[in-house]
N, C-alpha and C positions, 0 to 999 in steps of 0.2 A: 519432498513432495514428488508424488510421480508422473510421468510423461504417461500419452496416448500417443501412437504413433499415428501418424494420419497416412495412410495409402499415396494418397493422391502426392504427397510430398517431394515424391521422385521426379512428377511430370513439373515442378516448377524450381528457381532461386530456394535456396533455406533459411528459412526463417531470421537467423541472425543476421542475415545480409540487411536487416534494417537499422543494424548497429555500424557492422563488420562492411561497412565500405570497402572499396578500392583502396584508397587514403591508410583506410583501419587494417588492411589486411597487408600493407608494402609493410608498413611498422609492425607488423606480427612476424613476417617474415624475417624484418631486418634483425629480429629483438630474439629470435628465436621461439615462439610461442605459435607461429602457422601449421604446424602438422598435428600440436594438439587439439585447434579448433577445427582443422579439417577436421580429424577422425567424428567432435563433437558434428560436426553436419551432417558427414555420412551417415549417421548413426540414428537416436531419436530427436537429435537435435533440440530446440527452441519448443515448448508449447506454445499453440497460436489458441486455442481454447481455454477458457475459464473451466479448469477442473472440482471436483469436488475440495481437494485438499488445498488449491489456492482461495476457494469461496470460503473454506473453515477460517484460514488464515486472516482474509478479508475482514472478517465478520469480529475479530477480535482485535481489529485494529478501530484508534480513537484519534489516526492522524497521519498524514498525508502530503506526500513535496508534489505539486502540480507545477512541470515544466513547459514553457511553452515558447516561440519566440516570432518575430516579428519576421515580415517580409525581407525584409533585409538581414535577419537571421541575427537581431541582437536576441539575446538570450533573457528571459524571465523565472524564475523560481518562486512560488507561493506556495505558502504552507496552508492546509484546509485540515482543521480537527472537530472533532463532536464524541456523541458519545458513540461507544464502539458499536462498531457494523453500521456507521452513518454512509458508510463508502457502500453503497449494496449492485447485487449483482441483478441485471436486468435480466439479461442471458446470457447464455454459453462464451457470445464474444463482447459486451455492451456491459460495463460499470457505468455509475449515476449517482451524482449526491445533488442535494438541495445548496444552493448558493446563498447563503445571508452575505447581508451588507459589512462593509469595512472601512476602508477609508478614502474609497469612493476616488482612487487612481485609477480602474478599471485597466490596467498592462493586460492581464490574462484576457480579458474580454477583449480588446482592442487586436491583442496578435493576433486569436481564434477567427477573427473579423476577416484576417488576410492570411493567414495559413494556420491551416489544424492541424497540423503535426504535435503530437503532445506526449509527454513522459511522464510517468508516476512510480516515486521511488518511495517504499512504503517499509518501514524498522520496528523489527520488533529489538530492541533494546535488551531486551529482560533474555530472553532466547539465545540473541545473537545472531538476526538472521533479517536478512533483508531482502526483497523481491524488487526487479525494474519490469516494468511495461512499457512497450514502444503501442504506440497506435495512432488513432485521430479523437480529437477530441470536436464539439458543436457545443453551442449554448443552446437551451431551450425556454422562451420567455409564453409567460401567458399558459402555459398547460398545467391548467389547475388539477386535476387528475394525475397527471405526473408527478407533482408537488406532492400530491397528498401524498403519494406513491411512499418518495424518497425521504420527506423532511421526518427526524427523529422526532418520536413521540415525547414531551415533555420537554421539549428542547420550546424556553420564551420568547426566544426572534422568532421573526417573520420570513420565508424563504424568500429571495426575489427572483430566484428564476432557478433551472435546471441547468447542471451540465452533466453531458453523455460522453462519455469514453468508450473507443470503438477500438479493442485490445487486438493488435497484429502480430503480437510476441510478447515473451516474458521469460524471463530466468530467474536464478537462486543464484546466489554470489554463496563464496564462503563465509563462513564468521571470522576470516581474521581480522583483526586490529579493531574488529566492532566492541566498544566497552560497555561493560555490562551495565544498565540504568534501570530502574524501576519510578513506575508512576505515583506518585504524590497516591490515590487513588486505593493503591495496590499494597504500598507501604501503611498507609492507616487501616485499612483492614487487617493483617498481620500485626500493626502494635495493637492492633484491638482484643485480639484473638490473645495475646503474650499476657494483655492487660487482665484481662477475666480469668487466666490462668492464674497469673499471679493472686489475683485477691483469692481466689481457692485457696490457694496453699497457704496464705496468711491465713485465710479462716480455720484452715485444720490446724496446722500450728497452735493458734490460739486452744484450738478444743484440748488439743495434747498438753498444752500448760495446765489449762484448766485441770485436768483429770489428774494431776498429779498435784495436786494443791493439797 
């Protein structure tokens, strides 16, 4: 995926610094790995924009780790899936999906309550490639226009409200140690396609017997 470099970049912190702590960066130091990530700052750094190639990505994605954590900083993980491109792009810096019901713990709702800081770590499996965003996240209840907006068509739940993700950075990890997986989804269309082939070839086969009869 490619970076735009933003001008204005120079006059503030880099972007990864919403990772790359104080904390994150004595341990880069100590580990050896700080003059790698320097050169990545000085350089094009972090995307803080929703680009075209991360919105392609987006859109063929069917599932979603929403991180979030409480005021006291215990940690939450929810997985949010639908059909692909349920994760859509409002604009340049603003993702939004429709919220259906679950099991009615509301953690995510409850920590956004008291701190919106939020993370979305998004796999493609099949690729071997994975994207993080750091940003803030809100809930948004009651904006029926928004809903219509966001909830996937054909999809038979009821949305119960919005959430907005307000993208402050993002990166590309490498594919190591990612194992190759395919969707349920993805696999039966391909045995489908294997299938219709095969019965061709059993029909011509047969024709060929035939004609030597």
């Amino acid at each position: 995926m490619s970076r735009i470099v933003d001008p204005a970049r120079t006059a503030r912190p880099p972007p990864s610094d919403v990772a790359f702590t104080p904390a994150v960066k004595a341990e880069q130091s100590r580990r050896g790995s700080r003059a790698v990530y320097r050169r990545v700052e000085e350089g094009d750094g972090w995307e803080t924009r929703i680009t075209p190639e991360l919105a392609a990505f987006l859109a063929e994605r069917n599932s979603v780790y929403l991180a979030t954590a409480s005021a006291a900083g215990q940690p939450y993980v929810q997985h949010r899936g639908g059909p692909r491109g349920f994760l859509r792009v409002i604009d340049e810096r603003t993702l939004g999906f429709a919220d259906f019901g679950g099991n009615r713990q509301y953690i995510t709702l409850g920590n956004l309550a008291e701190n919106d800081r939020a993370f979305l770590f998004v796999m493609d499996y099949a690729a071997r490639r994975r994207v993080k965003l750091w940003g803030r996240a809100r809930v948004v209840e009651g904006d029926a226009a928004l809903l219509g907006r966001l909830a996937p068509g054909g999809h038979a739940a009821r949305p119960e409200r919005a959430i907005l993700f307000e993208v402050e950075a993002w990166d590309v990890n490498c594919p190591q140690h990612i194992p190759v997986k395919l969707d349920a989804a993805d696999v039966e269309t391909r045995l489908e396609s294997l299938r219709h082939r095969v019965a061709e070839l059993e029909l011509e086969n047969q024709r060929l017997r035939a004609s030597k009869k």
